[in-house]
C-alpha positions as CSV (number, residue, x, y, z in Angstrom):
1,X,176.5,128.5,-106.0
2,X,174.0,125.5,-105.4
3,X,174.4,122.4,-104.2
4,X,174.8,120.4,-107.8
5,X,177.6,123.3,-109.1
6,X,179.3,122.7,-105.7
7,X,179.0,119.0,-105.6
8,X,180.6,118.9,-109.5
9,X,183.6,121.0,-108.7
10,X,184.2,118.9,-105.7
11,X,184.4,115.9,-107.7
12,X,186.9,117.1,-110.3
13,X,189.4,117.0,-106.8
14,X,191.3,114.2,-106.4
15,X,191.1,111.8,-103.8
16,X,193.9,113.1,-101.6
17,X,191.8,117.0,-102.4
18,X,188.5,116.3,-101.3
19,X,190.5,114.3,-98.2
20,X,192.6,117.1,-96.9
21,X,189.4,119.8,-97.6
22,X,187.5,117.3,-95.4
23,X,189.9,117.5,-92.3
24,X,189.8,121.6,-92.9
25,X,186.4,121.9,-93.1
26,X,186.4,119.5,-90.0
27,X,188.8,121.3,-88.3
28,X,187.1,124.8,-88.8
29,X,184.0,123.3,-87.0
30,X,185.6,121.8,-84.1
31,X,187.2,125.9,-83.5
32,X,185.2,127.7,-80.4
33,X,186.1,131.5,-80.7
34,X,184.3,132.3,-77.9
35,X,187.7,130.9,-75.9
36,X,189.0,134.3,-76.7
37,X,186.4,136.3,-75.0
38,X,187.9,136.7,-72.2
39,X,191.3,138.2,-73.1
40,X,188.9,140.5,-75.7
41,X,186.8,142.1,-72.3
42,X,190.4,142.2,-70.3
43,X,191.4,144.1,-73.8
44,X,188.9,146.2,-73.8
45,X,189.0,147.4,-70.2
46,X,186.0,146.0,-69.5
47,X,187.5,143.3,-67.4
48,X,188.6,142.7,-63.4
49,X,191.4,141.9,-61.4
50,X,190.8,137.9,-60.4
51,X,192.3,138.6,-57.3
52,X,190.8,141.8,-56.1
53,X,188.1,143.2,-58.5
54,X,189.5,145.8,-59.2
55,X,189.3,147.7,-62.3
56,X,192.7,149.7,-62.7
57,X,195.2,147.1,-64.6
58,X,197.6,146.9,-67.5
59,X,199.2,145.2,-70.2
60,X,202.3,143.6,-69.0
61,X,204.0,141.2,-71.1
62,X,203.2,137.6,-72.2
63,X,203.3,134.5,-70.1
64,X,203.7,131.2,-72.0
65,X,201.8,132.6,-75.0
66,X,199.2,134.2,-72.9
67,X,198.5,138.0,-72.4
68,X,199.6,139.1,-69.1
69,X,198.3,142.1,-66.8
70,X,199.1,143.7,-64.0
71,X,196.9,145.0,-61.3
72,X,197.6,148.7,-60.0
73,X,195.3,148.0,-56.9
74,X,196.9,144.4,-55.4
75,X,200.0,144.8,-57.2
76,X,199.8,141.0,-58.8
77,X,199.9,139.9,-62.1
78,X,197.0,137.5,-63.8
79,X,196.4,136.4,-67.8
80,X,193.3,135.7,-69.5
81,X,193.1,132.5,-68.1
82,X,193.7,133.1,-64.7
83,X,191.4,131.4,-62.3
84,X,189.1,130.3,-65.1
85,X,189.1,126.1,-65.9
86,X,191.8,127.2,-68.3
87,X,194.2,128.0,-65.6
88,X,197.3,125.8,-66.0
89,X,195.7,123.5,-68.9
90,X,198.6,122.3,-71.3
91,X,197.9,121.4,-74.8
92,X,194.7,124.2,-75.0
93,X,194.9,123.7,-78.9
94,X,193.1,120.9,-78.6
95,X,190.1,122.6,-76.0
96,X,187.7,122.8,-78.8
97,X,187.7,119.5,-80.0
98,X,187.6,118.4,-76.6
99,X,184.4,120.4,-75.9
100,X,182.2,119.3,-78.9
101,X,182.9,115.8,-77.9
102,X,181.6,116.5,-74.5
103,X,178.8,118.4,-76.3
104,X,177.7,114.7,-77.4
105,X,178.3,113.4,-74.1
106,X,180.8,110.8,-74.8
107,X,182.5,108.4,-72.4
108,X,185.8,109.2,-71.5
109,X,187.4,106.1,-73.1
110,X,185.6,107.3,-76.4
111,X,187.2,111.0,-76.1
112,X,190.7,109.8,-75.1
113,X,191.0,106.9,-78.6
114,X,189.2,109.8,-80.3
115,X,191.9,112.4,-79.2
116,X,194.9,110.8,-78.8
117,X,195.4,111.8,-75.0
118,X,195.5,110.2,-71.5
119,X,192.1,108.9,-69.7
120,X,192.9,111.0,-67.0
121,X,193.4,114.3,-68.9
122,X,189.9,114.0,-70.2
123,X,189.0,113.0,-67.0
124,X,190.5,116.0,-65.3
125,X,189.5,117.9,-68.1
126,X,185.6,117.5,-68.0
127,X,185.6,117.5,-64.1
128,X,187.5,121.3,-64.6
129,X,184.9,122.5,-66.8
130,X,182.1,121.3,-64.9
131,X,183.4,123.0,-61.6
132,X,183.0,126.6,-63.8
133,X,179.1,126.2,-64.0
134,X,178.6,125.8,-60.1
135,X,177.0,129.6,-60.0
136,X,175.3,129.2,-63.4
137,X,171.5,130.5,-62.7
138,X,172.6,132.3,-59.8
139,X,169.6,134.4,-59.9
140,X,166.7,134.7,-57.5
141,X,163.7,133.3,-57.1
142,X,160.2,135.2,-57.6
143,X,157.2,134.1,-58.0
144,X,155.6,130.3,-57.6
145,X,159.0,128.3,-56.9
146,X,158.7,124.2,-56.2
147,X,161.3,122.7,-54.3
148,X,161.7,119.2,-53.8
149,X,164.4,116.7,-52.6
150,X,165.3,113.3,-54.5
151,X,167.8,110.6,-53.7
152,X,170.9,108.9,-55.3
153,X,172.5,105.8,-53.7
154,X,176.2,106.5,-52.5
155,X,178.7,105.9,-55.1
156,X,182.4,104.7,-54.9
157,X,182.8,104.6,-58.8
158,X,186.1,104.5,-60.2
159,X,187.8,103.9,-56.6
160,X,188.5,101.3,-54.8
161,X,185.9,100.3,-52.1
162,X,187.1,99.0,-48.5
163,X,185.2,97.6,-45.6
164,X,182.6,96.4,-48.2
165,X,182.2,94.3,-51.0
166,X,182.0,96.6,-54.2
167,X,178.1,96.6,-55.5
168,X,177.3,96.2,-58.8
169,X,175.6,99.0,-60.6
170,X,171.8,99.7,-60.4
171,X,172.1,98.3,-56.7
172,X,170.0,98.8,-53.8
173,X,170.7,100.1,-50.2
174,X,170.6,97.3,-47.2
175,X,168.3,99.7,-45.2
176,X,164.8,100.6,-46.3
177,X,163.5,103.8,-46.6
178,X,166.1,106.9,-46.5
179,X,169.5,106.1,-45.0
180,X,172.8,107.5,-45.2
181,X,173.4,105.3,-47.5
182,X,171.9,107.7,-50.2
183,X,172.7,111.2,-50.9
184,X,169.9,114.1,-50.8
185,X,169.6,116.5,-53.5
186,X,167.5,119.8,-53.5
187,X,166.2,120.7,-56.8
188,X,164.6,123.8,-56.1
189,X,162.8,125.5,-59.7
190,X,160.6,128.8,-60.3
191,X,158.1,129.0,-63.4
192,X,160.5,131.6,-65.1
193,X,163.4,128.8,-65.4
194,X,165.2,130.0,-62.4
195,X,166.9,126.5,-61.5
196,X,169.1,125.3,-58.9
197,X,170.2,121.7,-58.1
198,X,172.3,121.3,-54.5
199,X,174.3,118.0,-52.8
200,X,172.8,118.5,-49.4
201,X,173.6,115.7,-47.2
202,X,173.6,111.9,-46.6
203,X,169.9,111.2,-45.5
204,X,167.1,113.1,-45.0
205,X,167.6,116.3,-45.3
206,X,167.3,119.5,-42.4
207,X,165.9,122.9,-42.6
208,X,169.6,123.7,-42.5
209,X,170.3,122.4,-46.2
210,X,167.4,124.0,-47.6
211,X,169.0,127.5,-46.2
212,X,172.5,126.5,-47.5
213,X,170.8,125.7,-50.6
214,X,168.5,128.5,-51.6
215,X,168.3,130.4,-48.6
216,X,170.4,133.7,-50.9
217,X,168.0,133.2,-53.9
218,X,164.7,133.6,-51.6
219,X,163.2,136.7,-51.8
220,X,159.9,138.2,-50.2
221,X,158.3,137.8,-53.8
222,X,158.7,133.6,-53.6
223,X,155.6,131.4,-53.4
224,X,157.4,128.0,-51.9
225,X,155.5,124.9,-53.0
226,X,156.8,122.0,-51.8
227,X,156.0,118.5,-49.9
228,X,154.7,118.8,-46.3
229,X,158.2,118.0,-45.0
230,X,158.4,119.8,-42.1
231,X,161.8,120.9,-42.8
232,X,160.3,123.6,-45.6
233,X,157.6,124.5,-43.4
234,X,160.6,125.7,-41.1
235,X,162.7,127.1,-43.9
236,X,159.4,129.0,-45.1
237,X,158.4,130.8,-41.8
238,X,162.3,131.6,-41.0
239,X,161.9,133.2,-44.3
240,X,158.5,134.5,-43.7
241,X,157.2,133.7,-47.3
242,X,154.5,132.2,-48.4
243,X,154.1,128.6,-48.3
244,X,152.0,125.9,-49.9
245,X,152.8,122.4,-49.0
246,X,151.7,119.6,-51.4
247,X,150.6,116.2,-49.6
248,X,150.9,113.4,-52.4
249,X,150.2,111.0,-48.8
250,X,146.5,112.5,-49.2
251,X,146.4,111.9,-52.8
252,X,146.6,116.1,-52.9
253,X,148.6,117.1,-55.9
254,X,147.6,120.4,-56.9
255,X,146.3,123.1,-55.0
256,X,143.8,126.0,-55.9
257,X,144.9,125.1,-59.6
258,X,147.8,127.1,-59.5
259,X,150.1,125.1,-56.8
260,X,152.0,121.9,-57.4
261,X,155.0,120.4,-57.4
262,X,154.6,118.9,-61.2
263,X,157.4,121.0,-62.7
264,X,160.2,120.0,-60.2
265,X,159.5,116.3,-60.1
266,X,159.7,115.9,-64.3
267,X,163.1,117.6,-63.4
268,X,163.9,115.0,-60.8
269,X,162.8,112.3,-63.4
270,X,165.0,113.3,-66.1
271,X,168.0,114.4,-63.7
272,X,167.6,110.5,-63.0
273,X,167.2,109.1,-66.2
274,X,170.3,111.1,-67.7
275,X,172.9,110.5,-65.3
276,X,172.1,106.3,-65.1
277,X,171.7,106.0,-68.8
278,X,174.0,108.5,-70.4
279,X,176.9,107.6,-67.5
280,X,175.6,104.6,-66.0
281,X,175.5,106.3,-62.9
282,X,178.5,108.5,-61.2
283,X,180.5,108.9,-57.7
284,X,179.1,110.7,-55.5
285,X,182.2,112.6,-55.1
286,X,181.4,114.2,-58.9
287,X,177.7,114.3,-58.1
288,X,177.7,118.0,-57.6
289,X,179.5,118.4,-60.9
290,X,176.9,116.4,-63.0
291,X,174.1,118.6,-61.4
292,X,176.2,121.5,-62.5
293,X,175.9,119.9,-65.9
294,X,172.3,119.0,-66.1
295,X,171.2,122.2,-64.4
296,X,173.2,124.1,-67.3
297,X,171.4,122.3,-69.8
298,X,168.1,122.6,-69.0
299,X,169.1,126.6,-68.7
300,X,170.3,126.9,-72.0
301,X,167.8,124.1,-73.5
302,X,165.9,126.9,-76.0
303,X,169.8,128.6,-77.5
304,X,170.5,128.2,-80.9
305,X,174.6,128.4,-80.1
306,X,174.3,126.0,-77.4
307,X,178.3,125.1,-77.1
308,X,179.0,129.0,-77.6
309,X,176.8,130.1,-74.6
310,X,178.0,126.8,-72.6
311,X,181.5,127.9,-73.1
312,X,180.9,131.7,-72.3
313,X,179.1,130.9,-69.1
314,X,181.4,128.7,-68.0
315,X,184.7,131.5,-68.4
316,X,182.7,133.8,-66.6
317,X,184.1,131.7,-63.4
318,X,187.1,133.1,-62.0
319,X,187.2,130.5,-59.1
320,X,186.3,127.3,-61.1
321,X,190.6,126.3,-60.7
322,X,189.5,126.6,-57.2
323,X,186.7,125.0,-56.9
324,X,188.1,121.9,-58.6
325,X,191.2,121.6,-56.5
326,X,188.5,121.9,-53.7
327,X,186.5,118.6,-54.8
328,X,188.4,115.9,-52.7
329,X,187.8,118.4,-49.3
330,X,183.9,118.8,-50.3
331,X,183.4,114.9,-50.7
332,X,185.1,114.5,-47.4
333,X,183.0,117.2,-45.7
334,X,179.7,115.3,-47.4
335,X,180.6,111.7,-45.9
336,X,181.5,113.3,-42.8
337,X,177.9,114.1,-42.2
338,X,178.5,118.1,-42.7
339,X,175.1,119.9,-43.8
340,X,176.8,121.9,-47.2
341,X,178.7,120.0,-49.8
């Protein structure tokens, strides 16, 4: 049927019709099957224990209108949802509307009138999703692999401030130059999309972070390319792989052709530019979060089911419940000077 036939049977409905087929059609779009996935692989024995791995488990009951399953190695019971962001979530009918409203990025105030639900459910909501894609692109890298770090000034957004007076936004350190007033951030990417994006510390950075950071994705196949920092030139002969450093101080910004840090620093810029303009900045507490965000974005920039493969990464997680009951401990281990967030 074309569009004309379709538009004149659709005006033959009455007012109240074409209203309620609206909201259906509406309704239909806003549904994510992929939230199934999940209990479909446990179904199909091709899932794990959350707790041990293991791959000897049963059917064994429901729980709250979830399948159940019991382990035969640990003895302990799970459900689809079990250590995933869906862990504990009431009201999961209304999961896939909350996720394309994410999709467009909007504010929490314009999800909660939108939905009908509490500021700090969405709030809880989005920072439970976002601790899911903390091992997205958890691949190595190979090949020619920049690596630079970049700087945000220390938030206290959304919290009361004490023993200073609260800054506006778009502020400026007191100190010049890098303080511990600003938070580092390694943004470490290959030329096959391999990404990672790490809270490091407050201030300059230490051959230390750069280990914490990408020392498990290094393999004897990286090129590093980076600044002449000598904290790389460390990490890179601890690591014994080749090393190019880039010294923008000499005006030197590519190397043989082939070596430069180009790549990592349009990543920086747009890391930058999306998190002041599309949130007008964030805490530093959720830093780590947003880079999750960003770095899953720019991973899954060329899919056609963009929300689909989001959504499917992101259940892959069996410790993102974990990880977000662990936020208030890694902001305290940040401020407290400690080299991993």
């Amino acid at each position: 049927m074309d569009t004309a036939k379709i538009k004149e049977v659709l005006l033959k409905l009455s007012t109240e019709e074409r209203k309620a087929l609206l909201l259906e059609i509406e309704q239909a779009d806003l549904q994510i099957p992929v939230l199934e996935n999940r209990k479909h692989k446990l179904d199909d024995r091709i899932g794990s224990c959350p707790h041990c791995s293991s791959k000897k488990y049963r059917k064994h009951g429901k729980d709250k209108g979830s399948q159940r399953y019991y382990c035969n190695g640990c003895k302990r019971t799970f459900t689809e949802h079990t250590g995933t962001w869906l862990a504990g979530l009431h009201k999961k009918e209304l999961v896939s509307e909350y996720l394309k409203l994410m999709e467009q990025e909007l504010s929490l105030d314009k999800i909660k009138k939108r939905m009908g639900i509490n500021k700090k459910t969405a709030f809880d909501w989005r920072h439970k999703i976002l601790s899911s894609l903390a091992t997205t692109g958890s691949g190595s890298f190979t090949g020619i692999t920049e690596s630079d770090d970049t700087f945000f000034l220390q938030s206290s957004k959304g919290r009361k401030v004490e023993g200073r007076k609260p800054r506006k936004r778009g502020g400026s350190a007191k100190k010049r130059g890098i303080s511990k007033e600003q938070v580092a951030v390694i943004v470490t990417a290959d030329r096959n999309d391999e990404i990672d994006m790490s809270v490091a510390r407050l201030g300059r950075i230490k051959k230390v972070d750069i280990e914490n950071a990408i020392g498990d994705k290094i393999t004897e196949r990286t090129i590093l390319c980076s600044d002449s920092h000598v904290s790389y030139k460390g990490f890179a002969k601890d690591n014994n792989i080749e090393h190019h450093a880039i010294r923008a101080n000499l005006k030197q910004y590519v190397k043989q052709k082939v070596y430069h840090v180009q790549h990592v620093n349009s990543i920086d810029s747009r890391l930058k530019k999306w998190i002041e303009y599309q949130f007008c900045g964030v805490s530093t507490k959720y830093l780590q979060l947003y880079l999750n965000w960003f770095k899953t974005k720019e991973k899954l920039k060329k899919s056609k089911e963009f929300m689909k493969d989001f959504v499917s990464m992101s259940l892959e997680d069996i410790s993102a419940k974990e990880r977000f009951l662990k936020i208030d401990l890694c902001y305290q281990q940040l401020i407290g000077f400690t080299t991993h967030y």
